[in-house]
N, CA, C and O of each residue as an XYZ file, in Angstrom:
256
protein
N      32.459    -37.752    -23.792
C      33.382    -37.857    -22.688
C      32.658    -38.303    -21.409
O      33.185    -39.054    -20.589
N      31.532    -37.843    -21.297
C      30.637    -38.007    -19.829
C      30.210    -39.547    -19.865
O      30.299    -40.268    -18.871
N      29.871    -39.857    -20.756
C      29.865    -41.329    -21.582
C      30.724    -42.257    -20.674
O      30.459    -42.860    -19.634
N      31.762    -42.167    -21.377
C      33.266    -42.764    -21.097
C      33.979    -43.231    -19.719
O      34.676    -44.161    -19.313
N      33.231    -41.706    -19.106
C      33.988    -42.249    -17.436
C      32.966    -41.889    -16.398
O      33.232    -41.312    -15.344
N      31.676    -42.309    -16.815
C      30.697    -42.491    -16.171
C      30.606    -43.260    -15.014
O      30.200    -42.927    -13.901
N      31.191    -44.731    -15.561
C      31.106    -45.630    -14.682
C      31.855    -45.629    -13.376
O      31.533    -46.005    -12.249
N      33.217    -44.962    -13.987
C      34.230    -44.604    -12.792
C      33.589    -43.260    -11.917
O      33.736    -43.115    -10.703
N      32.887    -42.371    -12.769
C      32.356    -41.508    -11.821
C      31.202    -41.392    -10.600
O      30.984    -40.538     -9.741
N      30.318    -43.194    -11.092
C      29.093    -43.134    -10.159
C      29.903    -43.744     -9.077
O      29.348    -43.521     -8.001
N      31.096    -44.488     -8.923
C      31.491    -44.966     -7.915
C      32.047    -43.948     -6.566
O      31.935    -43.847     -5.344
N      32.773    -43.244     -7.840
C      33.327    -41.800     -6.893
C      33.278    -40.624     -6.827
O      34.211    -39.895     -6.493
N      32.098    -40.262     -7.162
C      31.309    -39.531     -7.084
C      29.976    -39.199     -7.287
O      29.755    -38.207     -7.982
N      28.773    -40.001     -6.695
C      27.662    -40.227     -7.115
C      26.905    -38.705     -6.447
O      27.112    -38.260     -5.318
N      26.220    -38.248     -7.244
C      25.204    -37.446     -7.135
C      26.376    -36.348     -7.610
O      26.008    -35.940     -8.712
N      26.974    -36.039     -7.432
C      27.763    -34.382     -7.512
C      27.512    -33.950     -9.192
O      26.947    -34.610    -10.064
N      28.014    -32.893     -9.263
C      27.741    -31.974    -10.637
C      29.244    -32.079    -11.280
O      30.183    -31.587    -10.653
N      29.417    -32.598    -12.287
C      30.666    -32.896    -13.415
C      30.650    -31.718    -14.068
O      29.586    -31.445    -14.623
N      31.664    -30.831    -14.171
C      31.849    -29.415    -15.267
C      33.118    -30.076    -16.439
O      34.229    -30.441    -16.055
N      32.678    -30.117    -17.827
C      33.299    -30.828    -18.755
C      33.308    -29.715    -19.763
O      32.292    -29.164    -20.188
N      35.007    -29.324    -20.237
C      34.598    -28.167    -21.193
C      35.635    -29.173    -22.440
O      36.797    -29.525    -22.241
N      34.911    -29.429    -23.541
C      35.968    -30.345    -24.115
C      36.230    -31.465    -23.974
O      35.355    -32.323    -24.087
N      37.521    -31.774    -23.683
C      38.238    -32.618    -23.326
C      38.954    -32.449    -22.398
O      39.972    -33.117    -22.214
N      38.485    -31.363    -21.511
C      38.797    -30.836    -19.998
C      38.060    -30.925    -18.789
O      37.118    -30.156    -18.595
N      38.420    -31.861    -17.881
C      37.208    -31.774    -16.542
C      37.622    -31.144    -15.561
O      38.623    -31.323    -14.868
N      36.471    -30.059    -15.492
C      37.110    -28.722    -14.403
C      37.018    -29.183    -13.152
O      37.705    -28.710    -12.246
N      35.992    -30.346    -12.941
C      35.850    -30.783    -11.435
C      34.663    -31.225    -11.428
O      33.943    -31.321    -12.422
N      34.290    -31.620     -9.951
C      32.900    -31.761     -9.487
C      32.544    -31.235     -8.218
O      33.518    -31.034     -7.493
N      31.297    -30.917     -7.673
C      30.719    -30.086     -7.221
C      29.244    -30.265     -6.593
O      28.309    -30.179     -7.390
N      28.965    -30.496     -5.291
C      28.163    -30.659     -4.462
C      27.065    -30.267     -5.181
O      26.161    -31.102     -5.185
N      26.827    -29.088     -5.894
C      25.353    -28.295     -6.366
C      25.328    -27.562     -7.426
O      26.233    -26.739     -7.561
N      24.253    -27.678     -8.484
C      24.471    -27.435    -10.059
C      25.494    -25.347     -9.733
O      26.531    -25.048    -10.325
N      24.951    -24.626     -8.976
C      24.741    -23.448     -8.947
C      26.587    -23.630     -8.839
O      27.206    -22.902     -9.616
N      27.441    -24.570     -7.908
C      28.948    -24.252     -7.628
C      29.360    -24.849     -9.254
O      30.217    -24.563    -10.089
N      28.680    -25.439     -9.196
C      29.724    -26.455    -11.117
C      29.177    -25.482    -12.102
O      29.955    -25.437    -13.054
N      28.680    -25.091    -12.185
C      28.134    -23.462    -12.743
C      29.011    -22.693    -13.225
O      29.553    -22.477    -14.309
N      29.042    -22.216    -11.873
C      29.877    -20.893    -11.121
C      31.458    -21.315    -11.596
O      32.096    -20.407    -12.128
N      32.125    -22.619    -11.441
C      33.121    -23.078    -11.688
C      33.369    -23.143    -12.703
O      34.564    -22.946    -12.922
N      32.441    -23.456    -14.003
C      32.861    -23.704    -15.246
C      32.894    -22.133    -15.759
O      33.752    -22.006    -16.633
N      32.530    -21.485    -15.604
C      32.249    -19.854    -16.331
C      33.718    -19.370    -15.600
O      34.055    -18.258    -16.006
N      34.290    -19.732    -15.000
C      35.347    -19.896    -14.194
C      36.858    -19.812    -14.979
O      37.723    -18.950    -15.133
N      36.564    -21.818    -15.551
C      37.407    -22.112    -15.816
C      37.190    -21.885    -17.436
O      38.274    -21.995    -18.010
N      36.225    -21.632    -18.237
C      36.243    -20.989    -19.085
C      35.855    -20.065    -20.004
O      35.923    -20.024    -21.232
N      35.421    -19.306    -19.138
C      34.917    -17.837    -19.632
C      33.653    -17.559    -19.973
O      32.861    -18.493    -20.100
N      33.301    -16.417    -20.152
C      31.793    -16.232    -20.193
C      32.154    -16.443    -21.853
O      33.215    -16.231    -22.439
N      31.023    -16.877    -22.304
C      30.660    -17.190    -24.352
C      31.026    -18.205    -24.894
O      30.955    -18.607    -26.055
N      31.749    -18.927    -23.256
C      32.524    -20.718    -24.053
C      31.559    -21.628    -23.531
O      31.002    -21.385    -22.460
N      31.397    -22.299    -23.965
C      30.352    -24.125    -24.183
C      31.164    -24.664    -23.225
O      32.381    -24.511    -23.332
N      30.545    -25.465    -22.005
C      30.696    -26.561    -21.516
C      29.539    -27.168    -20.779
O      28.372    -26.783    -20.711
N      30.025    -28.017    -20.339
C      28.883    -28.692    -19.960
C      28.747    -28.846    -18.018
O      29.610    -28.728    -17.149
N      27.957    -29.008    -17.975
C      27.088    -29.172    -16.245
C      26.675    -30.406    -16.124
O      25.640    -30.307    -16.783
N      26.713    -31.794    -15.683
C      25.871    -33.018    -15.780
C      25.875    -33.180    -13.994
O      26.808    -32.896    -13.242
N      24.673    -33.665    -13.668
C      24.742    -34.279    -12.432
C      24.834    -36.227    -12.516
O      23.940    -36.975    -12.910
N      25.990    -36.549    -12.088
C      26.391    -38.116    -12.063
C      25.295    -38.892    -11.504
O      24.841    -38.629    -10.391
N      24.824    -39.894    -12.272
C      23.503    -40.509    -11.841
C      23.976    -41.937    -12.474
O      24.415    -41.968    -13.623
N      23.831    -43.558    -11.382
C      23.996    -44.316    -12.686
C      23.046    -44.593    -13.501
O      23.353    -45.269    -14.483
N      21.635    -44.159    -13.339
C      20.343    -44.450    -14.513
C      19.875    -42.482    -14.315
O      19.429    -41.818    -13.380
N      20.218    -42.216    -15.514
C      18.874    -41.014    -15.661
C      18.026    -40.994    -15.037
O      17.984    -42.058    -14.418
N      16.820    -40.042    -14.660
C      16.086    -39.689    -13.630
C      15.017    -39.702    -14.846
O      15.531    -39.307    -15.893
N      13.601    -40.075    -14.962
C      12.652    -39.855    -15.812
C      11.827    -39.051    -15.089
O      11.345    -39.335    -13.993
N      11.597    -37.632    -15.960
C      10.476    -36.662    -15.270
C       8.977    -36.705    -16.412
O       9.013    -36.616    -17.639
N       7.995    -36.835    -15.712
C       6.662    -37.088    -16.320
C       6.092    -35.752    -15.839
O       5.646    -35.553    -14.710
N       6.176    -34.684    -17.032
C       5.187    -33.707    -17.096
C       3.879    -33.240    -18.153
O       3.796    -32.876    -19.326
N       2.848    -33.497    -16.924
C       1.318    -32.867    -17.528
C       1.619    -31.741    -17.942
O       0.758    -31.016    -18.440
């Protein structure tokens, strides 16, 4: 799903935090800690969703 409407999302909303439970988007969100907080929210503590921060290229981290 994050896939899918990526492209529409770096336009309008670049940098923010996407909460995706499913085939449900709870929103987006200035900082991982509120899209967090929001998804445990919108669906409960013990349910799977997801947290992504909207980027249009991945970020590569190089750790020694």
């Amino acid at each position: 799903m994050f896939e899918h409407h990526k492209r529409d999302w770096v336009r309008s909303n670049p940098g923010e935090f996407v909460v995706i439970s499913g085939t449900k988007i709870a929103g987006f969100y200035p900082d991982y800690e509120s899209a967090f907080n929001a998804g445990l929210k919108a669906v409960g503590l013990g349910n799977s969703f997801l947290v992504k921060q909207v980027w249009a290229e991945e970020p590569a981290y190089l750790i020694y």
